[in-house]
Phi, psi and omega in degrees: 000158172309313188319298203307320186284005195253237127066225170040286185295336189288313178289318182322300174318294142313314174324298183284003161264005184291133194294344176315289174308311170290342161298315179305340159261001171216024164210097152229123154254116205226115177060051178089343168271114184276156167241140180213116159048040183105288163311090194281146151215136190309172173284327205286314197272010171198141242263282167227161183210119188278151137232144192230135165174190190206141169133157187303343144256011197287328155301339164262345167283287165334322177293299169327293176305324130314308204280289184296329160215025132077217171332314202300315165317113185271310221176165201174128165243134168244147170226133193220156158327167161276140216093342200267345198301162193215169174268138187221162185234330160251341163256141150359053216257136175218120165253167197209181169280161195174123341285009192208098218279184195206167187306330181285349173307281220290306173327326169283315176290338162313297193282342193301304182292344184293304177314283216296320203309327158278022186252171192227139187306006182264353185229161179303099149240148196251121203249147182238117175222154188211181178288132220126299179282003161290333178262305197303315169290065222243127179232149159245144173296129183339115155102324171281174177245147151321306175307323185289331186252054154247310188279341150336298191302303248257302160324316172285305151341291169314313188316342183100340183304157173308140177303310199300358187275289157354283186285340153305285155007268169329320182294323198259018150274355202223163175256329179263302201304140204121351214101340214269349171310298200311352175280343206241015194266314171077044201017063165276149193274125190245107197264087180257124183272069218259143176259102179287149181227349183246170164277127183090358161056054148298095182348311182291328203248336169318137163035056168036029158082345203316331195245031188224108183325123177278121167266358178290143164244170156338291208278347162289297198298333155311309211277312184282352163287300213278313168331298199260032161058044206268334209288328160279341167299327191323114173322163191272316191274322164248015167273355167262357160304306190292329192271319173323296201281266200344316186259024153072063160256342137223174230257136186289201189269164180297132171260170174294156211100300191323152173238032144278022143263014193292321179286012193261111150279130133251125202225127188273139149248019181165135208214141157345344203245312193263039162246282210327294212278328161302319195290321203280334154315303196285315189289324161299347190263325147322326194082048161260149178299136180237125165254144155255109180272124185278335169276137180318119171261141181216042184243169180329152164311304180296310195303298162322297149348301184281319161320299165321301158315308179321283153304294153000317180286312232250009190286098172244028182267220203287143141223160046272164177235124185266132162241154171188158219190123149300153156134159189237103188273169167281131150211109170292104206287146177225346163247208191232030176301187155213148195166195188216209184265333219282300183318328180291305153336284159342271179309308195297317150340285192312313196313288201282357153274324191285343219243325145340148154287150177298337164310329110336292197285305182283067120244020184217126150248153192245129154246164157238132155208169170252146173296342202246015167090350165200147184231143190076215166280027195218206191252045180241154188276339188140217182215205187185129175210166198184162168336310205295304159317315244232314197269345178283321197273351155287323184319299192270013189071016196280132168259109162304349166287310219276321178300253174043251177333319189258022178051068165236036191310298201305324183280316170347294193288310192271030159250008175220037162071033193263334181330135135238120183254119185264344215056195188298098191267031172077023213187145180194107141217061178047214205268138192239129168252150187214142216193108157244139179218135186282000000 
């Protein structure tokens, strides 16, 4: 069946960002040398080597790193979701909540500062960040509570805003995000190895940046309240956070320039482009015709979705034909439903099928998935839909509008078999849509 080869390409996909692989072309140590990103150093020219990090892969990103350099390791904190931890030996594993962080969030950052208090200008640190690490590596701002920034996150999240919309925010709520780690580094020479999540693998927007001169300021991360109409839902203790940094009352995140960065590398090792670039592989190898849609998609969900469909009806070249297309959509919530953006994707698909002649609908299936193996609140990676859906759901009576409206994708799909669930895959590069037609 289609399905199963849309699923084929999707696993393909995940596959080629596995930290197995990425670690390993940009951290070697050999005959005394170390390598980073490029950066050779004798074994001689430095002292000790910290590892530190955060994000949905960050844990496997650690293991990798224990496997290449062993000894060489003094000490290590990881902070990963829950469920993503793995066994390690010399670094740290902490899990915590993600998307809406909870006290072991703010307790990993703590010990995180408590560990850098021993590094020194003699030494490494190997910072590991992946997608994620903007909630799990979590601090509160002077005068707030965790409960006042859970309900921030949890408003902005809903709201529909851009992750870069988001992570602007966050920075200007946080003591690390920002730049603001590298203060707390003690000019050790500091190496981050990064797994992208955003569109254009923009450094700054990646974990909200910890380890990256920030162009965003205060009067941005305001601008971006007042957009989604947020500023008075807002808790008291951080709408006087927020106003306070707008009248230079507290110090904004560091810019470029700044010379705490002088020791800083930063390097993405995976990125969307390269699942992308994996699926397309795989599909050829299927016997499909392969398109790349080369732009990021990062607009509402649904609105994306029908786009896909569209292309797809309207596809006349050779087939079979594979399209796949990157990228991280918006869903502005509106029920009280369950689902993620990628099942909202989905379903709405389904929507837009269901409305096709059959001739037309059995020749095109849709998958949405998330990279890092779950999307939203739920176990699910995302859904995979086709005639065969449009016909389960006439079976059990499921009306796909009232699911819709009501952002309630997740029970829909697992009733007419649509799910697809991988569990956690070590890995977070935002999301691969896939469109096959016979």
């Amino acid at each position: 069946m289609q399905r199963e080869k849309a699923v084929q390409i999707f696993q393909s996909a995940i596959e080629s960002v596995q930290p197995a692989h990425l670690m390993q072309e940009h951290l070697v140590y050999h005959q005394g040398v170390l390598t980073i990103c490029g950066q050779s150093i004798p074994r001689e020219a430095f002292r000790q080597v910290y590892v530190i990090g955060a994000g949905k892969a960050a844990a496997a990103m650690a293991t990798e790193t224990e496997k290449i350099l062993g000894d060489l390791i003094s000490d290590g904190l990881i902070t990963t979701k829950y469920g993503h931890a793995l066994p390690t030996q010399k670094i740290k594993i902490r899990e915590a909540a993600h998307p809406v962080p909870d006290e072991k969030c703010v307790a990993a950052v703590a010990e995180t500062l408590q560990l850098l208090e021993k590094v020194t200008d003699q030494d490494i640190v190997i910072c590991l960040i992946s997608g994620g690490a903007s909630a799990l590596w979590c601090d509160i701002p002077p005068g707030a509570t965790l409960s006042e920034v859970q309900t921030t996150f949890d408003l902005l999240i809903r709201s529909g805003a851009a992750i870069h919309e988001i992570n602007t925010v966050r920075k200007h709520l946080s003591g690390i995000k920002g730049g603001q780690l590298i203060r707390h580094c003690r000019d050790a020479k500091v190496f981050s190895l990064i797994i992208s999540d955003v569109p254009g693998d923009d450094l700054a927007v990646i974990a909200s940046g910890p380890t990256v001169a920030d162009t965003s300021t205060f009067q941005d991360a305001h601008a971006i309240l007042a957009k989604y109409n947020l500023l008075k839902r807002l808790p008291q203790s951080v709408q006087k956070h927020m106003e306070q940094g707008r009248n230079g009352l507290i110090p904004d995140t560091p810019k470029s320039g700044d010379p705490l960065f002088q020791h800083t590398s930063n390097t993405v090792i995976g990125s969307n482009r390269v699942a992308v670039d994996a699926a397309a592989k795989k599909a050829k190898a299927l016997g499909y015709q392969t398109h790349i849609i080369s732009s990021l998609i990062t607009g509402d969900a649904g609105k994306e979705a029908t786009k896909l469909v569209n292309t797809a009806i309207q596809y006349k070249g050779e087939k079979p034909a594979c399209i796949i297309q990157g990228g991280e959509t918006t869903v502005q919530v509106t029920g009280g439903g369950k689902g993620g953006r990628n099942q909202h994707f989905a379903l709405t698909a389904l929507y837009e099928l269901s409305k096709c002649d059959k001739s037309t609908a059995g020749n095109i299936t849709i998958l949405s998935g998330g990279t890092d193996g779950t999307d939203g609140p739920t176990d699910a990676t995302g859904a995979v839909v086709d005639e065969e859906t449009v016909h389960q759901a006439a079976q059990k009576n499921l009306d796909i509008t009232t699911y819709l409206n009501n952002h309630n994708a997740y029970p829909f799909l697992e009733l007419t078999g649509s799910l697809v669930i991988t569990g956690p895959t070590q890995t977070n590069v935002m999301d691969i849509m896939i469109a096959l037609i016979q």
